[in-house]
C-alpha atoms as a printed R data frame, in Angstrom:
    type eleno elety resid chain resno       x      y       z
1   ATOM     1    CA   UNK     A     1   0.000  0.000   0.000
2   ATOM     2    CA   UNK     A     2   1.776  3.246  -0.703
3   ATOM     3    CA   UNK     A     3   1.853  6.026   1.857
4   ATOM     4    CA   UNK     A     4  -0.566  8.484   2.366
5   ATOM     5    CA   UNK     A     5   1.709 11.466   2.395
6   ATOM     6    CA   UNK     A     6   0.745 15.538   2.297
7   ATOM     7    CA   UNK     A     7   3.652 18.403   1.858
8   ATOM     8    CA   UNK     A     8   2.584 21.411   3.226
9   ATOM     9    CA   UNK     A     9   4.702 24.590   2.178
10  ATOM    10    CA   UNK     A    10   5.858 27.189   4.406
11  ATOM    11    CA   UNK     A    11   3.305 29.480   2.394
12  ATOM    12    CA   UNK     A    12   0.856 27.140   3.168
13  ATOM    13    CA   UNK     A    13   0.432 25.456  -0.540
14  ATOM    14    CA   UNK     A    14  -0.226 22.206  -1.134
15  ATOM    15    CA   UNK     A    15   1.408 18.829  -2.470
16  ATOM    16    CA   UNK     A    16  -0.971 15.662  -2.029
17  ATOM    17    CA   UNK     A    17   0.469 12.095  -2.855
18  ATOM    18    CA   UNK     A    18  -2.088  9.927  -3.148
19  ATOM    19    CA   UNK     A    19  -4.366 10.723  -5.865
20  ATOM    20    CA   UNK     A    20  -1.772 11.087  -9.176
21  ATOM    21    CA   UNK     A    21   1.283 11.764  -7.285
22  ATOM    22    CA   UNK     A    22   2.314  9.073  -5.040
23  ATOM    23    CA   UNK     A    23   4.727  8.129  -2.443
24  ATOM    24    CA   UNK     A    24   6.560  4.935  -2.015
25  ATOM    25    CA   UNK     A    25   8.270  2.958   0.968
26  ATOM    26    CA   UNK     A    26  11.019  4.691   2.081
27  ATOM    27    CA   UNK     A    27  13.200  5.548   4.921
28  ATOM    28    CA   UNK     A    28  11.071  8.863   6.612
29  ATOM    29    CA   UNK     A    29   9.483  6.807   9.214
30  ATOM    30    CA   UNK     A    30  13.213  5.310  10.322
31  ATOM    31    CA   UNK     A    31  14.002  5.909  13.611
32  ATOM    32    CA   UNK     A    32  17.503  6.885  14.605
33  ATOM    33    CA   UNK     A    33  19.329  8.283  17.478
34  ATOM    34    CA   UNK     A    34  22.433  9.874  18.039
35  ATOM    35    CA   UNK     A    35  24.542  9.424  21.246
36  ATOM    36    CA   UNK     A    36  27.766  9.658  23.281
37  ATOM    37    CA   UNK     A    37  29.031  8.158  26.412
38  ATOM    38    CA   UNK     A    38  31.327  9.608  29.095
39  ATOM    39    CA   UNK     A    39  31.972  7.268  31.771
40  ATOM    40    CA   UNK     A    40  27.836  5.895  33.103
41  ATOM    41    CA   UNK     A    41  27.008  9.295  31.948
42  ATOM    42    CA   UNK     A    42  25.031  9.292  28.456
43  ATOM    43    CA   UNK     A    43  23.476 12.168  25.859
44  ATOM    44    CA   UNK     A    44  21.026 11.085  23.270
45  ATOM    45    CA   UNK     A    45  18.577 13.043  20.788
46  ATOM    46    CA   UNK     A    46  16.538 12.597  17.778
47  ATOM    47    CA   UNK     A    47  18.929 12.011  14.503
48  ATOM    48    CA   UNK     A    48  18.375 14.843  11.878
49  ATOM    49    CA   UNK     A    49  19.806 12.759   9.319
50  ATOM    50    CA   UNK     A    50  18.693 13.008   5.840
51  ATOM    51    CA   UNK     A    51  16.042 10.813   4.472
52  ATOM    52    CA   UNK     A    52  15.101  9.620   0.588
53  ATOM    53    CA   UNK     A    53  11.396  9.860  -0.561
54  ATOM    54    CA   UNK     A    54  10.652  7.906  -3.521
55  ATOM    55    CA   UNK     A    55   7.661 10.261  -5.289
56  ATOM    56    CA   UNK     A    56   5.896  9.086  -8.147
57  ATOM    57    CA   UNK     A    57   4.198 11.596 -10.590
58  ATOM    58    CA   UNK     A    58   1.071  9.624 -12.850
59  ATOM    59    CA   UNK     A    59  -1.137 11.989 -14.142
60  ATOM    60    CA   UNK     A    60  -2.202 13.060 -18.144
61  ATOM    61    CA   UNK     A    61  -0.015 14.092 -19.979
62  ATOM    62    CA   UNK     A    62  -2.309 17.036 -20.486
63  ATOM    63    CA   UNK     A    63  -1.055 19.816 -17.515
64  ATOM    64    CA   UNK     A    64   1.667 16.908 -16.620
65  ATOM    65    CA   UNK     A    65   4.932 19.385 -17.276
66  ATOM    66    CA   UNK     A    66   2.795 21.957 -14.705
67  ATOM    67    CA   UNK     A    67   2.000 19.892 -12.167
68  ATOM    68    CA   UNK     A    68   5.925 18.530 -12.609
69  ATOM    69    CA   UNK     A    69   6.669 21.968 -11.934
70  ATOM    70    CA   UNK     A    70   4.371 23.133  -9.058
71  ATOM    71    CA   UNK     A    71   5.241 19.957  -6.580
72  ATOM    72    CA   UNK     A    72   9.059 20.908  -6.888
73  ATOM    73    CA   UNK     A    73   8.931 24.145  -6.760
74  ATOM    74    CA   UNK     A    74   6.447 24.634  -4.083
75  ATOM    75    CA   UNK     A    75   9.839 22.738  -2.342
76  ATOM    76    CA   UNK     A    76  11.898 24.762  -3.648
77  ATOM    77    CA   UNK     A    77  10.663 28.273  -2.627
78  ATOM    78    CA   UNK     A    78  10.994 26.372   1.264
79  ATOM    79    CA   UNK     A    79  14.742 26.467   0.484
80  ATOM    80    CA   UNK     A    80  15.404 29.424  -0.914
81  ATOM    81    CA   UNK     A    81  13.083 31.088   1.892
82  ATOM    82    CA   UNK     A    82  15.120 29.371   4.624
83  ATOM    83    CA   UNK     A    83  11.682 28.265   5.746
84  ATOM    84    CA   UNK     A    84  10.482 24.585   6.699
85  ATOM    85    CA   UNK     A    85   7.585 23.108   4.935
86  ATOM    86    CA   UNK     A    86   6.192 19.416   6.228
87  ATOM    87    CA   UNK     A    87   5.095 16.366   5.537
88  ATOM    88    CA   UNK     A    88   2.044 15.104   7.467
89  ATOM    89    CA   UNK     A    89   0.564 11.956   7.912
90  ATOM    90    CA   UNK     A    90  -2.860 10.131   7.448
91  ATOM    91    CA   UNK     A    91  -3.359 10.693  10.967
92  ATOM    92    CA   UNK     A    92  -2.367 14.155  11.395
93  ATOM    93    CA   UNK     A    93   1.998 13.721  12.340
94  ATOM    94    CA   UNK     A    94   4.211 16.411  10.850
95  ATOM    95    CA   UNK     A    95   7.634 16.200  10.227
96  ATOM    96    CA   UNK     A    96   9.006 19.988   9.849
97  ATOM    97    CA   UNK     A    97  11.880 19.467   7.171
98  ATOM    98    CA   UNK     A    98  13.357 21.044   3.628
99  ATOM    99    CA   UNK     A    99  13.331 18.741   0.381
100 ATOM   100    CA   UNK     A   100  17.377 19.606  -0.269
101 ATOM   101    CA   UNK     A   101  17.481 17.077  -3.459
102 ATOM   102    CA   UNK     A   102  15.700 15.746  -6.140
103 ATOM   103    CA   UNK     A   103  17.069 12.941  -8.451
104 ATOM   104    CA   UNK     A   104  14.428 12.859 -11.436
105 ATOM   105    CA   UNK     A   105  14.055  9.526 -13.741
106 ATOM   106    CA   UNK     A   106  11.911  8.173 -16.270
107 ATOM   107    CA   UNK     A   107  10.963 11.847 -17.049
108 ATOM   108    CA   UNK     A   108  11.058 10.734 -21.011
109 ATOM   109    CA   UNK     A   109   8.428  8.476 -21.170
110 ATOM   110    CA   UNK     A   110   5.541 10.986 -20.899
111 ATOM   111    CA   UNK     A   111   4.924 14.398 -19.995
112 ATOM   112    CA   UNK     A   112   2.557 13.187 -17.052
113 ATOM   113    CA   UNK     A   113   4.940  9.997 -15.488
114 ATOM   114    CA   UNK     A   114   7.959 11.182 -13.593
115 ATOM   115    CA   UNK     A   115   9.785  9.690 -10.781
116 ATOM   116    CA   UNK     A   116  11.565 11.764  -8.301
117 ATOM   117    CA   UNK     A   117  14.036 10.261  -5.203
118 ATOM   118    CA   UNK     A   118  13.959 13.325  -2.871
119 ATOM   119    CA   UNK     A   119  16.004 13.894  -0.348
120 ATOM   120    CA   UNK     A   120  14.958 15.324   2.713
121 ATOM   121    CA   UNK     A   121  16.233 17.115   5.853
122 ATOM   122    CA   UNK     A   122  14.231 16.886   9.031
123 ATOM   123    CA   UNK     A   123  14.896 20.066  11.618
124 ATOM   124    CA   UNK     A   124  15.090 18.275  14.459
125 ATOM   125    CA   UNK     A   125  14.226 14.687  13.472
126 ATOM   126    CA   UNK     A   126  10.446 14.154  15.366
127 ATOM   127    CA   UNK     A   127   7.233 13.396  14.249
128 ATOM   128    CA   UNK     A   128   4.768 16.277  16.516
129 ATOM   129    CA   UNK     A   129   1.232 16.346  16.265
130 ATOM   130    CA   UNK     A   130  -0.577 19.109  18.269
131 ATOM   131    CA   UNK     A   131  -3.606 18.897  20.336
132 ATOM   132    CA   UNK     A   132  -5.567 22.025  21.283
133 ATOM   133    CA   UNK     A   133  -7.192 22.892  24.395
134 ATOM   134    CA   UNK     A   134  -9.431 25.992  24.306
135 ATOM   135    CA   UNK     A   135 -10.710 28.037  27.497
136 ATOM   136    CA   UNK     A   136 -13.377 31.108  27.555
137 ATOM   137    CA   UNK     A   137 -13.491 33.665  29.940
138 ATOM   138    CA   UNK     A   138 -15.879 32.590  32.876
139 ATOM   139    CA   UNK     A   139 -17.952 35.545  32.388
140 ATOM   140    CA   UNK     A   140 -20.584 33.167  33.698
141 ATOM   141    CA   UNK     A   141 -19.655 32.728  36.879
142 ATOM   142    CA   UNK     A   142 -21.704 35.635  38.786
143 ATOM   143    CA   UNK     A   143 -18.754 35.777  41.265
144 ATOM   144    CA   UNK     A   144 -16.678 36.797  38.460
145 ATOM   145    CA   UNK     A   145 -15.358 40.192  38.293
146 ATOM   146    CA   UNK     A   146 -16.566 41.104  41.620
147 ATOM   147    CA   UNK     A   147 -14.131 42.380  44.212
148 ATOM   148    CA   UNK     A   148 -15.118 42.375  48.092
149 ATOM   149    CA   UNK     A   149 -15.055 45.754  48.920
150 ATOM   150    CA   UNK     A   150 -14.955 45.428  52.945
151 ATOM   151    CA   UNK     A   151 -16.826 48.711  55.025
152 ATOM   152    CA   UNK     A   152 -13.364 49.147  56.775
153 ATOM   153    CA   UNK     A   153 -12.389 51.235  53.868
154 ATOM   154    CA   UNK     A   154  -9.258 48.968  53.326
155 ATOM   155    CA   UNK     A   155  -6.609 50.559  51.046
156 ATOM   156    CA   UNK     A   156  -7.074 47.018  48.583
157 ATOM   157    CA   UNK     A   157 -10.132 45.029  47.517
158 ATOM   158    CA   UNK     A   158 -10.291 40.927  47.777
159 ATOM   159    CA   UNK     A   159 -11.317 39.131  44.989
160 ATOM   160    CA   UNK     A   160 -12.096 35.775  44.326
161 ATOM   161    CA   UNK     A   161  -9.194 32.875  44.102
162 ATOM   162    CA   UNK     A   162  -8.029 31.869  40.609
163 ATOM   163    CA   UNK     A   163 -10.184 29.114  39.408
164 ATOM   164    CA   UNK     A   164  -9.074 25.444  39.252
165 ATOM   165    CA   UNK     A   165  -9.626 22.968  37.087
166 ATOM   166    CA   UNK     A   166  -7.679 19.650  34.898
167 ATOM   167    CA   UNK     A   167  -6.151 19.202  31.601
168 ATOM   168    CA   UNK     A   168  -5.245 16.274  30.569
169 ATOM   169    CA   UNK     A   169  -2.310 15.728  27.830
170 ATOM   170    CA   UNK     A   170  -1.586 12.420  25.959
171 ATOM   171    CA   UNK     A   171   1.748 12.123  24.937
172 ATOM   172    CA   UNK     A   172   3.042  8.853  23.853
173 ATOM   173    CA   UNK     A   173   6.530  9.624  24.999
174 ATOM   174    CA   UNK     A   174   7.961 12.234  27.471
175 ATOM   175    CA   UNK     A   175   5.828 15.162  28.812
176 ATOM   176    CA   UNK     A   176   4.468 17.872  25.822
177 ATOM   177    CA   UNK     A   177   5.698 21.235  24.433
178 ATOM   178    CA   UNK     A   178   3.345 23.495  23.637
179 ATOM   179    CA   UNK     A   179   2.380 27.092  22.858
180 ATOM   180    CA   UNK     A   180  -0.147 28.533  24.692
181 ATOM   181    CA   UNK     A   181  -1.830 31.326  23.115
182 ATOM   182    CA   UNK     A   182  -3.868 34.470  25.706
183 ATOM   183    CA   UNK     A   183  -6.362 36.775  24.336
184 ATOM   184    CA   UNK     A   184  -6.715 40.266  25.579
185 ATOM   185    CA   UNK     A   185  -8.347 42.292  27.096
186 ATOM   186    CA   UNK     A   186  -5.731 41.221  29.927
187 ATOM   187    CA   UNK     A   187  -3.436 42.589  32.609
188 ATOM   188    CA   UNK     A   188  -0.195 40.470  33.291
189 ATOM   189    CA   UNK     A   189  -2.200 37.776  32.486
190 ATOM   190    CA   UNK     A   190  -0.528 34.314  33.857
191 ATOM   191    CA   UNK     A   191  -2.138 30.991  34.096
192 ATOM   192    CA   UNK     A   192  -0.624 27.432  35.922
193 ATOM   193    CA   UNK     A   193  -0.523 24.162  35.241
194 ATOM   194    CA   UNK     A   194   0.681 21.481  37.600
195 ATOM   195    CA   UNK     A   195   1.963 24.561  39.956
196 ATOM   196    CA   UNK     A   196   4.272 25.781  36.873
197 ATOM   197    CA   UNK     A   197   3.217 29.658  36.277
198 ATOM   198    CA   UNK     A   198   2.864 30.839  32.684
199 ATOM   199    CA   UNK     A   199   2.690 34.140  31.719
200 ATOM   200    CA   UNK     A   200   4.267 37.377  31.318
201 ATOM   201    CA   UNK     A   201   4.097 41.364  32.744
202 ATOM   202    CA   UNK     A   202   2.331 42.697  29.841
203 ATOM   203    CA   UNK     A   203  -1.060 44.517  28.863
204 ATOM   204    CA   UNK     A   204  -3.452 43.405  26.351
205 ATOM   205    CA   UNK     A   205  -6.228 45.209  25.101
206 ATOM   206    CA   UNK     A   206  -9.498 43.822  23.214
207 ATOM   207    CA   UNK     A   207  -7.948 42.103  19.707
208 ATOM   208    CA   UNK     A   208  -4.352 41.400  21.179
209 ATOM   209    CA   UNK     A   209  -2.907 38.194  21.974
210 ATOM   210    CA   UNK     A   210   0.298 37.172  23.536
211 ATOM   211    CA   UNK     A   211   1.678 33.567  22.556
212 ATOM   212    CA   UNK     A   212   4.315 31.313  24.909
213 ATOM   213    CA   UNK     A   213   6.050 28.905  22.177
214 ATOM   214    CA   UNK     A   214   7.564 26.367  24.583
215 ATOM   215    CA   UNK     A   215   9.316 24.970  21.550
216 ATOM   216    CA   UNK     A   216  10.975 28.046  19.513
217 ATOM   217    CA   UNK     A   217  11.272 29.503  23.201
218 ATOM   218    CA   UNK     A   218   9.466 32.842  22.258
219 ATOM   219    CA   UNK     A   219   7.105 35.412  24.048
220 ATOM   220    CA   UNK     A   220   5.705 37.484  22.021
221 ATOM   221    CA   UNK     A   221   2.974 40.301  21.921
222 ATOM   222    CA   UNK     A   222   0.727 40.209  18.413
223 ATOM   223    CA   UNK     A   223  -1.431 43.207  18.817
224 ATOM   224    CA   UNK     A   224  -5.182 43.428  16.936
225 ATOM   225    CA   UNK     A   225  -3.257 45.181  14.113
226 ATOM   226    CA   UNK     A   226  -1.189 42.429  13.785
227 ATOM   227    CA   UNK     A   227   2.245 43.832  14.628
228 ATOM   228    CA   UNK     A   228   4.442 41.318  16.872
229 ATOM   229    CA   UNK     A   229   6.125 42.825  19.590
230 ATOM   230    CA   UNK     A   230   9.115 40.323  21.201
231 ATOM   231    CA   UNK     A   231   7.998 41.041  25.108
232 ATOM   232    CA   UNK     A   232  10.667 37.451  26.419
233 ATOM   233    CA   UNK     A   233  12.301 39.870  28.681
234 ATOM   234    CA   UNK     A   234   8.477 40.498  30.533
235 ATOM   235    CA   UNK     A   235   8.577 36.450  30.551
236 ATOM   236    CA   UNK     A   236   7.502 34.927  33.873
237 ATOM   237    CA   UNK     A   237  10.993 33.731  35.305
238 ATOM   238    CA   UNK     A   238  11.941 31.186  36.803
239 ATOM   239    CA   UNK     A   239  14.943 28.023  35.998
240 ATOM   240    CA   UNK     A   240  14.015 24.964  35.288
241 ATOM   241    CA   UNK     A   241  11.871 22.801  38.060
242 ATOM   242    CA   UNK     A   242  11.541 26.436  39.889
243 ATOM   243    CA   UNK     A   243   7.899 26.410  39.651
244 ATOM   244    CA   UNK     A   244   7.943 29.720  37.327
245 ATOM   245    CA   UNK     A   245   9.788 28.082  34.356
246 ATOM   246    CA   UNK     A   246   7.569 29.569  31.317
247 ATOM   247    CA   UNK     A   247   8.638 27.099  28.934
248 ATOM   248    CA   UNK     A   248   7.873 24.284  31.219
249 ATOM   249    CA   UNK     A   249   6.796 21.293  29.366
250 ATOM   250    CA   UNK     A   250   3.360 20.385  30.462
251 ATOM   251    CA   UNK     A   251   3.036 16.937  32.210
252 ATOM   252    CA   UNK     A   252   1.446 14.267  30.594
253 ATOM   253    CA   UNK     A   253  -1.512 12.502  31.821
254 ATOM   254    CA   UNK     A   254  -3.820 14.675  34.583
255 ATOM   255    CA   UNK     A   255  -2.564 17.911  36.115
256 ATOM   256    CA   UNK     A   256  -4.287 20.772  37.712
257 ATOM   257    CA   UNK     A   257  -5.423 24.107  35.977
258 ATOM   258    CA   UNK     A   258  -5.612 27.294  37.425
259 ATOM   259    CA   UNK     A   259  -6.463 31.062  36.107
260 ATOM   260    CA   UNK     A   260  -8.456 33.482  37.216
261 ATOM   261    CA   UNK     A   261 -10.869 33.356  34.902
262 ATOM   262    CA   UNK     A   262 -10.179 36.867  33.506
263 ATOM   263    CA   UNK     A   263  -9.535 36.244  29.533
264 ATOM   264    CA   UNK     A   264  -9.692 33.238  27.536
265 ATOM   265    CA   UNK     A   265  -6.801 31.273  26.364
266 ATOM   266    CA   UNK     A   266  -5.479 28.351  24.375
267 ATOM   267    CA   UNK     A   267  -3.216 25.854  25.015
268 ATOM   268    CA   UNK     A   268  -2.090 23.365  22.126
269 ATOM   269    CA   UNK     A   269   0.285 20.479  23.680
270 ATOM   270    CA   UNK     A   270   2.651 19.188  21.168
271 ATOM   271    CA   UNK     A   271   2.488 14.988  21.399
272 ATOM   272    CA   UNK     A   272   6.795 14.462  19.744
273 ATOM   273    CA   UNK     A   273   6.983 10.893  18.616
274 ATOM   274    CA   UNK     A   274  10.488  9.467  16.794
275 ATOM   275    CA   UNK     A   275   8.104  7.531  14.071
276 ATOM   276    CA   UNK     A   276   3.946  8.415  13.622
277 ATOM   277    CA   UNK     A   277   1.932  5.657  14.345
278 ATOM   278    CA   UNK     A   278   0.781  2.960  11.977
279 ATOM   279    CA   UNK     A   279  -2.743  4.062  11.560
């Protein structure tokens, strides 16, 4: 059965194989890791080593030189952009990578047959699949935006506790990246998760949003007009295991959720695998 493969440019185009333009067995699902040893002490990661895609193009002749043309270049403008495209899976696994090579035979028989051995580069060599979590404001909580405001004329009002709840994150392997996406209007918003605080010093008014990439390690400010504004140095901060790390990964299984309730937020948790599963 050949593979169910998409390639999804960094400009968002699209090359399916599956339908006319195929992909064979080949060695992108490998899994390989490199290590070294020093004494009991060891280092591994993910391989980035190349890999070979064997892509078959079988369409009419008629529009066969075009569509020749569009799959490789849409790969091509990746390269020369110094921008990743992907290739995702059936079930919804990317592999961020650039198509470096192309090795092109059989192109003579017919404008619409060509095959193409490409050679790919993976960024950091795993499969990722995201999973979204979305939270509204709890505007309907009618405790919710009230503050206590005591007859002994104290110089602060109390307001309610943040509000706690559970995520849950399935990750196959160790616990999840993610990026985790607030929507103004909001005032140093921050939210936690498993005790870990997320969030930065930073105001956000109706249309703005400020996004946490736990993978590109980024905190930035996109306001309603769209401009980003780099805001890491108003980052929550903390070292790693302190409790106030914002890049944190998020623990996998059940953990506790906690915000105040204030503004609305999403949360997509990043599931890395070294191969995508089977079906």
């Amino acid at each position: 059965m050949l593979d169910e493969l998409t390639y999804i440019s960094a400009t968002g185009e699209v090359a399916t194989f599956g339908s006319g333009a195929y992909a064979n067995e080949s060695d992108l699902r490998d899994i390989e890791w490199s290590y070294s040893a020093s004494g009991k002490r060891w280092k591994l990661r993910r391989s980035r080593s190349q890999r070979t895609v064997p892509l078959r193009l079988c369409v009419p002749d008629e529009g066969g030189y075009e569509e020749r043309d569009r799959i490789v270049s849409l790969m091509e403008r990746d390269c020369m952009a110094q921008t990743p495209g992907r290739f995702v899976t059936a079930n919804g696994y990317e592999l961020e990578c650039f198509v470096v090579g192309h090795a092109f035979t059989k192109y003579l028989l017919r404008p619409g047959y060509l095959r193409d051995d490409a050679t790919v580069q993976p960024t950091d060599g795993a499969w990722v699949r995201g999973d979204s979590h979305s939270y509204a404001p709890k505007l309907d909580d009618p405790n919710q935006g009230e503050f206590l405001d005591l007859p002994y004329d104290l110089p602060y009002d109390l307001s309610s506790p943040p509000k706690a709840t559970e995520i849950t994150v399935e990750a196959t392997g160790a616990d999840a990246p993610f990026l985790l996406r607030i929507f103004g209007p909001a005032v140093n918003p921050y939210i936690k998760i498993a005790g870990n605080t997320y969030g930065a010093k930073a105001t956000l008014a109706e249309g703005d949003r400020l996004e946490i990439d736990g993978r590109a390690k980024t905190v930035t400010l996109i306001t309603a007009a769209g401009d980003a504004i780099d805001v890491f140095d108003q980052r929550t901060r903390g070292s790693k295991g302190s409790g106030s790390y914002v890049f944190e990964r998020v623990p996998r299984g059940v953990s506790s959720l906690e915000w105040d309730g204030s503004f609305g937020f999403d949360l997509i948790t990043y599931d890395e695998r070294s191969t995508p599963p089977w079906n």
